[in-house]
C-alpha positions as CSV (number, residue, x, y, z in Angstrom):
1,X,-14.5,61.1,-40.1
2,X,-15.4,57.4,-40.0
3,X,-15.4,57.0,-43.7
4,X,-11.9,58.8,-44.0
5,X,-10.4,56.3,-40.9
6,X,-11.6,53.6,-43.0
7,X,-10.2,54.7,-46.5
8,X,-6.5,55.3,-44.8
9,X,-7.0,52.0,-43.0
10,X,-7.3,50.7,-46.9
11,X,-4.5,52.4,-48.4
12,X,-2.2,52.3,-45.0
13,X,-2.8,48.8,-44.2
14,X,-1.5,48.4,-40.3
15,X,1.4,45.6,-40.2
16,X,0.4,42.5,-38.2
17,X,2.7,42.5,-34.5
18,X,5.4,39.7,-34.8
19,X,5.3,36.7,-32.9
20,X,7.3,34.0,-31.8
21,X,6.1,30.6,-32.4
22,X,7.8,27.2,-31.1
23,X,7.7,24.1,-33.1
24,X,9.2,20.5,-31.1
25,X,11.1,18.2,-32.8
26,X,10.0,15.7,-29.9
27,X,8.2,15.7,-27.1
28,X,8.8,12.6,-25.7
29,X,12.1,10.1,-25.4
30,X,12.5,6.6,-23.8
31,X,16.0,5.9,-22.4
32,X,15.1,2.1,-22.6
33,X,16.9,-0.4,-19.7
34,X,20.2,1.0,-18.6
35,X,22.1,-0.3,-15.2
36,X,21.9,2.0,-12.3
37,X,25.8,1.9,-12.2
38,X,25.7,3.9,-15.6
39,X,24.8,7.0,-14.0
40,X,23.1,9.8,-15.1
41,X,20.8,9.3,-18.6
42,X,20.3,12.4,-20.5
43,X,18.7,13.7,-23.3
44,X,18.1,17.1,-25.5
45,X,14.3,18.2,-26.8
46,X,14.3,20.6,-29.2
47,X,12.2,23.0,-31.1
48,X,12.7,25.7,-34.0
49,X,11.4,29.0,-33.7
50,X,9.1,29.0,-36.7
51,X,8.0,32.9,-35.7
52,X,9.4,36.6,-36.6
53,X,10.3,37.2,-33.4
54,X,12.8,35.8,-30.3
55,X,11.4,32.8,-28.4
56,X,12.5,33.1,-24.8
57,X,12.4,30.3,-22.6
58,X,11.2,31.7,-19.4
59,X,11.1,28.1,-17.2
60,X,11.6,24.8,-17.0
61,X,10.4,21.8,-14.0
62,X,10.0,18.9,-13.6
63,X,7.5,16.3,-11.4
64,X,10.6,15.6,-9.1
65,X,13.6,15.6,-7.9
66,X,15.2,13.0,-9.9
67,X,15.0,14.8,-13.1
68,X,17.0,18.1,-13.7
69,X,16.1,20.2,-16.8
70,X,19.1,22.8,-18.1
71,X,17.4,25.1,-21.2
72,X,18.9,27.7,-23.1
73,X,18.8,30.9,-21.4
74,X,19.2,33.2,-24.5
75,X,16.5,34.6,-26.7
76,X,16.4,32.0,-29.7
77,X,15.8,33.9,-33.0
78,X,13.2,33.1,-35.8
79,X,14.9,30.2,-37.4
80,X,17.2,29.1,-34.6
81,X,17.0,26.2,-33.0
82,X,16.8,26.3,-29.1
83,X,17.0,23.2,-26.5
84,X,16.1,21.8,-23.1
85,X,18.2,19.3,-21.9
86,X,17.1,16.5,-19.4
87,X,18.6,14.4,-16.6
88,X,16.9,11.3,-15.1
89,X,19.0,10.2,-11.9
90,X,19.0,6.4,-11.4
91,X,20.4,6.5,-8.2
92,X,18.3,4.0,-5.8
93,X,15.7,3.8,-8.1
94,X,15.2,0.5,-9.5
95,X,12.3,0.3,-12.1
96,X,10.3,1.5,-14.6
97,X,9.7,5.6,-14.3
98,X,7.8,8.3,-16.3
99,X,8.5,11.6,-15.4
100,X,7.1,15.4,-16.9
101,X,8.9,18.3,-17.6
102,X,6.9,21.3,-18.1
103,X,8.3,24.2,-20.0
104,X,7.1,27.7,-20.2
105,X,7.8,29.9,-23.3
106,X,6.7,33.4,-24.7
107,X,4.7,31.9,-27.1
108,X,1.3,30.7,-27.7
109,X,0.3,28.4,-26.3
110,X,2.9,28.8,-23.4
111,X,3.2,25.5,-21.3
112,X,4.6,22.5,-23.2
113,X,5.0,19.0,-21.5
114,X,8.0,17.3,-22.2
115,X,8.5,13.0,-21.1
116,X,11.3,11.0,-20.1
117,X,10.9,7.3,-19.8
118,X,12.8,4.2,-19.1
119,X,13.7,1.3,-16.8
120,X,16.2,0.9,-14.2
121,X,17.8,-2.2,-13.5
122,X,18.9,-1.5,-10.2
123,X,22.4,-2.8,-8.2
124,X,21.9,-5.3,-5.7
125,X,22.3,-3.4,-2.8
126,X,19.8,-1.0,-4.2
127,X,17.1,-3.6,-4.8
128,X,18.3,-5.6,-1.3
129,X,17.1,-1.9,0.3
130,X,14.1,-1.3,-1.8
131,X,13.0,-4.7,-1.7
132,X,13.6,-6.4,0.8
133,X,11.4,-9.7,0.5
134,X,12.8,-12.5,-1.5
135,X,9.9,-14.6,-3.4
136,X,11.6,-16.7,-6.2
137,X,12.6,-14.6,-9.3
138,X,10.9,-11.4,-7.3
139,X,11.5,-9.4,-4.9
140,X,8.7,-7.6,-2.8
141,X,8.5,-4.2,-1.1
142,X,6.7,-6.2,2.0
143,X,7.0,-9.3,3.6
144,X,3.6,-9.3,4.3
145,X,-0.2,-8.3,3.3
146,X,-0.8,-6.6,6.6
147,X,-4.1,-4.7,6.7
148,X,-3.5,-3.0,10.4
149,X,-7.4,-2.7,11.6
150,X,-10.4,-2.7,9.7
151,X,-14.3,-1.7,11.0
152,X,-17.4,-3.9,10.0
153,X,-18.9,-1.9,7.3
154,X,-15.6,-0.5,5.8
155,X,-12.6,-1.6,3.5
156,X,-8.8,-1.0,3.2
157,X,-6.1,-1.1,0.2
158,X,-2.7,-2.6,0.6
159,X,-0.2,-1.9,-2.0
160,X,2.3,-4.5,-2.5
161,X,5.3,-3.3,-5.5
162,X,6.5,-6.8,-7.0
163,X,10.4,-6.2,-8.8
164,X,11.5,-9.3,-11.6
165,X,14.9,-9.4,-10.7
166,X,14.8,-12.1,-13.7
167,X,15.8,-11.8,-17.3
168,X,12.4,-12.2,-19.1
169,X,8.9,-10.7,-18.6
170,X,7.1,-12.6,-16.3
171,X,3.3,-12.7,-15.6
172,X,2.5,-13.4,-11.6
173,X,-0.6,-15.1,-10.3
174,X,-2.0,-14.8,-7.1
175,X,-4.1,-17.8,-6.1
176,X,-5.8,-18.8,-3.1
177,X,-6.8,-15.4,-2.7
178,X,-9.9,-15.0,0.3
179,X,-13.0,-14.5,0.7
180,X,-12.7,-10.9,1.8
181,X,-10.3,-10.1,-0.4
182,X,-10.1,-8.5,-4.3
183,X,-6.9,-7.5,-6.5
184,X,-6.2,-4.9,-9.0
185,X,-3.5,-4.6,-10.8
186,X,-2.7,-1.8,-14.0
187,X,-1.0,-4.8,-16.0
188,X,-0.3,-8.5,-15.9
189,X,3.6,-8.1,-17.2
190,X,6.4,-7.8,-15.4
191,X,9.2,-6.9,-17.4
192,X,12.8,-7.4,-16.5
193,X,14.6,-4.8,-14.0
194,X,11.0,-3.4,-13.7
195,X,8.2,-3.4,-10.5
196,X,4.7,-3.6,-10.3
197,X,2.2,-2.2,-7.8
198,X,-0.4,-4.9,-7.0
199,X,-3.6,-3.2,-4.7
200,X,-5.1,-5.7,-2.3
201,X,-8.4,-4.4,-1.0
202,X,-10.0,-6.2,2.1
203,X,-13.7,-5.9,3.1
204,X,-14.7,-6.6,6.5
205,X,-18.3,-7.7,5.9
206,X,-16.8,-10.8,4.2
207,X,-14.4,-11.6,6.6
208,X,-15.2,-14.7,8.4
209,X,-15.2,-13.8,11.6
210,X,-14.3,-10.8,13.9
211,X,-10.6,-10.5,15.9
212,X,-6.8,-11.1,14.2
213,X,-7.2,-13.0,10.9
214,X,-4.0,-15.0,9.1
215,X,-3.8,-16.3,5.6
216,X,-1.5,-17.3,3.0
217,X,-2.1,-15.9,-0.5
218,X,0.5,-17.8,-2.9
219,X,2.8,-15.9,-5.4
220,X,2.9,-17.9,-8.6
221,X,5.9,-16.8,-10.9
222,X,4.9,-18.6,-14.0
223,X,6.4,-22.0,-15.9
224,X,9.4,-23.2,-13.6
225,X,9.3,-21.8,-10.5
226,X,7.2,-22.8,-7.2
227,X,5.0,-21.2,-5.9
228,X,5.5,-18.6,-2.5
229,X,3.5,-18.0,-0.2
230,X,2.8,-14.4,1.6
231,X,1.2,-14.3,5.0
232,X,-1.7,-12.1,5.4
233,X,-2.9,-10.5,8.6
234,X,-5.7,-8.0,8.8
235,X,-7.8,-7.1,12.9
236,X,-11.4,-6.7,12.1
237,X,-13.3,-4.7,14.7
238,X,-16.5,-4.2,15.1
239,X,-17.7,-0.7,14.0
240,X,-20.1,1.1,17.3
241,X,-19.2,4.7,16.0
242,X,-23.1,4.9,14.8
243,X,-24.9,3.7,17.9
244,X,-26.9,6.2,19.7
245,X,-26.8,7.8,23.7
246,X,-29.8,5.5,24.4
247,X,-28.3,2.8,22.7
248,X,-25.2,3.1,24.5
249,X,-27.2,3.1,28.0
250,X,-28.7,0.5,27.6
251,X,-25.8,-1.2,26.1
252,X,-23.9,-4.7,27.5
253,X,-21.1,-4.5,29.6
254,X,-18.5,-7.4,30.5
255,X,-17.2,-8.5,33.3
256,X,-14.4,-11.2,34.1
257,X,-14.0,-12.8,36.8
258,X,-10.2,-12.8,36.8
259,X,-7.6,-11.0,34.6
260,X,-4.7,-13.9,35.1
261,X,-4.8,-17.7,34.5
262,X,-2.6,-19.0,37.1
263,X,-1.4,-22.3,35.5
264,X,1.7,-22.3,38.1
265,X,4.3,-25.0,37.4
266,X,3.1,-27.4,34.6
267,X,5.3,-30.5,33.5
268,X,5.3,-31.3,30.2
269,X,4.8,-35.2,30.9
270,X,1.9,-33.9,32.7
271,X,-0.7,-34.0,30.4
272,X,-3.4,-31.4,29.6
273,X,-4.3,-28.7,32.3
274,X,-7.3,-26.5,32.6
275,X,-8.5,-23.6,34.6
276,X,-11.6,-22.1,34.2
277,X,-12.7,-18.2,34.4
278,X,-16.5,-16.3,33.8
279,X,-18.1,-13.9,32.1
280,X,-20.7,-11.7,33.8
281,X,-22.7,-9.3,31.6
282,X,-23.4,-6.0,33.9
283,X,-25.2,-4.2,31.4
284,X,-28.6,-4.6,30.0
285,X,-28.8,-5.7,26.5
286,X,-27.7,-9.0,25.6
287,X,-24.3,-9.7,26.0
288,X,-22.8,-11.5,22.8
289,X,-19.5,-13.2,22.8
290,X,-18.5,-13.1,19.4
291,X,-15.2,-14.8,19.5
292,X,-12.7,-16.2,21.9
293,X,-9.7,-17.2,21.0
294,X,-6.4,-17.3,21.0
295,X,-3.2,-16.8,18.7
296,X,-0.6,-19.0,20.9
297,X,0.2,-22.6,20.3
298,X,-0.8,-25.4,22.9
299,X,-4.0,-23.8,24.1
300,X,-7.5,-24.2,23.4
301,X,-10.8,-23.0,24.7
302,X,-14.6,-23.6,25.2
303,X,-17.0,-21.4,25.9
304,X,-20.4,-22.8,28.3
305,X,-22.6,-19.9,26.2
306,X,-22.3,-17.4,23.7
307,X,-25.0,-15.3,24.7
308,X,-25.3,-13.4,28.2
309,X,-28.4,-11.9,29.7
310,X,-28.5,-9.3,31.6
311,X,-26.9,-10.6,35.2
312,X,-26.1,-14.0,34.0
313,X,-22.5,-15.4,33.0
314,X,-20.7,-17.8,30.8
315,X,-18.0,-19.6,32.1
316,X,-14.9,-19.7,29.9
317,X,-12.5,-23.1,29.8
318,X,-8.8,-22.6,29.1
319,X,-6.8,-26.0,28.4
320,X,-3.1,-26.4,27.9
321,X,-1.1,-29.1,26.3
322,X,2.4,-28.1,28.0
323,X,4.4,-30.3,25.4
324,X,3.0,-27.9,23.1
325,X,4.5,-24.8,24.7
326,X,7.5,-23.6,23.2
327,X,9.1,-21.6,25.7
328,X,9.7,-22.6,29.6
329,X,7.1,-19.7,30.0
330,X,3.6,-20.1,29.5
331,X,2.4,-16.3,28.5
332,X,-0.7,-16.6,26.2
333,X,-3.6,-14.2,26.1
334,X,-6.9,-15.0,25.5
335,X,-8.9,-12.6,23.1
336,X,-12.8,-12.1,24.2
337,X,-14.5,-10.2,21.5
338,X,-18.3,-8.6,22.5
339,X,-20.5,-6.2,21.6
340,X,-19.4,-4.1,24.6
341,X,-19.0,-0.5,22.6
342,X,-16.8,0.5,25.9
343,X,-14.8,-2.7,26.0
344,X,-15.3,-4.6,22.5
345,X,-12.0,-6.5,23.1
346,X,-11.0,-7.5,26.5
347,X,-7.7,-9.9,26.9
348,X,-7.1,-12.8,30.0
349,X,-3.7,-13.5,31.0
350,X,-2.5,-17.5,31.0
351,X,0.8,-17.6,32.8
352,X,3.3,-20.4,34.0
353,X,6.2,-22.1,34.6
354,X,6.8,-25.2,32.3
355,X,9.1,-27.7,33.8
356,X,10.8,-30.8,32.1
């Protein structure tokens, strides 16, 4: 029985199953620069069924919104040509994009990727609300490198997107970069009508010092143009998340003798002022001050110690310069930063009147 299968399998040879097969003309097409004011940008990707059977196109999607794919929606016979037409939408979206567009056939393989590509040059009112910022020929998502808060032993990433409202490629510097602080970028060019993403990564073991930080980092646009600066702000906070019960108990804990400076009414022929206020440390480790400080003009501090035993205290001088005091108010605060786990920032009021 075997031997007779095999000799009809010889003279009856069984015919092979058709197949469709899809061959692309292209996969991939660049739109180049084009205004946003020009509307939609479209293309058609096509492919010829080199098979013996209908290719059906049973899908097409793409990454997002902005890109609409329209495909044929009738079986494409061997020979035929079928196509998958693409929309990019410019519409508030200044720069350079690269989008996918998968398509799903009855062949084999099945998923193809198709790519649109191109740049923007966006209206002003488009790049006013994407980018906001104005720093010589660029404009910047952000006004600022602001970190928000970062813990002693950990990091953070700030993206920054840079657009060249100019009309040649330009390659930005950033000098006068930190200590504590690194840059990435994925290229150095900045083409025209196009942004860049620049990361900014911050670690607080290199930071100087604990409490609100404020730099400068200056933007420098190449030949011709001056350079900009952008402010930098980051709070570094000490991290207590691994300390354990027993250190906790035995732990410091601070104490201030008074929440409020009382400065009263100050003139501002007067001369310097001062008032004075203590630390006690209530708890039973040493008590360190790290840093005391404050952010507002016309003030400065001494502190009698930086370290508190157990019962002792330090004794905290405030002095104002009220012809350095902007407002008629006086409403400073004054930052004390310990390693208290329960209270690792605690703030002292200076208020006043500032008279003429």
């Amino acid at each position: 029985m075997r031997l007779h299968t095999i000799l009809l399998s010889l003279l009856f040879p069984v015919a092979a199953a058709a197949q469709p097969a899809a061959e692309w003309i292209r996969t991939t097409h660049n739109f180049g620069a084009f205004s946003e004011n020009d509307g939609k940008a479209t293309c058609k990707f096509q492919f010829v069924n080199k098979g013996d059977s209908p290719v059906i196109i049973r899908s097409a999607r793409a990454t997002c919104g902005c890109t609409t794919p329209d495909y044929s929606k009738a079986p494409i016979a061997p020979g035929d040509t079928g196509t998958v037409e693409v929309s990019y939408n410019p519409t508030g979206r200044p720069g350079r994009f690269d989008k996918k567009i998968y398509v799903d056939l009855n062949t084999e393989p099945s998923r193809y990727t198709l790519t649109v590509m191109g740049s923007v040059i966006g209206t002003p009112a488009t790049i006013g609300q994407r980018f906001p910022a104005e720093a010589g020929p660029f404009r910047l998502r952000n006004s600022a490198i602001a970190f928000g808060e970062v813990y002693t032993g950990h990091g953070k990433t700030f993206f920054l997107d840079v657009y060249n409202t100019a009309q040649q490629p330009l390659v930005p510097r950033w000098e006068d970069l930190p200590s504590y602080i690194t840059l990435t970028a994925a290229r150095d060019t900045v083409y025209p009508g196009e942004n860049l993403a620049f990361t900014f990564t911050m670690a607080a073991d290199k930071a100087p010092m604990l409490g609100l930080l404020t730099d400068s980092i200056m933007l420098n646009p190449g030949s011709g143009y001056d350079r900009i600066p952008v402010p930098v702000m980051v709070m570094v906070k000490e991290d207590f998340s691994k300390l354990t019960g027993g250190q906790r108990l035995n732990a410091p804990e601070i104490a201030v003798s008074d929440p409020t400076l009382d400065f009263d009414k100050i003139s501002r022929s007067t001369g310097t002022v001062t008032r004075t206020f203590t630390i006690t440390n209530r708890g039973k480790d040493q008590l360190l001050l790290r840093r005391v400080y404050t952010a507002d003009p016309g003030i400065s501090i001494k502190t009698s110690a930086t370290k508190v035993k157990k019962g002792k205290s330090a004794t905290i001088t405030v002095s104002v310069d009220p012809s350095q005091i902007p407002a008629d108010m006086l409403n400073a605060r004054i930052n004390i930063i310990a390693n208290d786990p329960m209270n690792p920032v605690t703030t002292v009021r200076a208020v006043g009147i500032i008279t003429p």
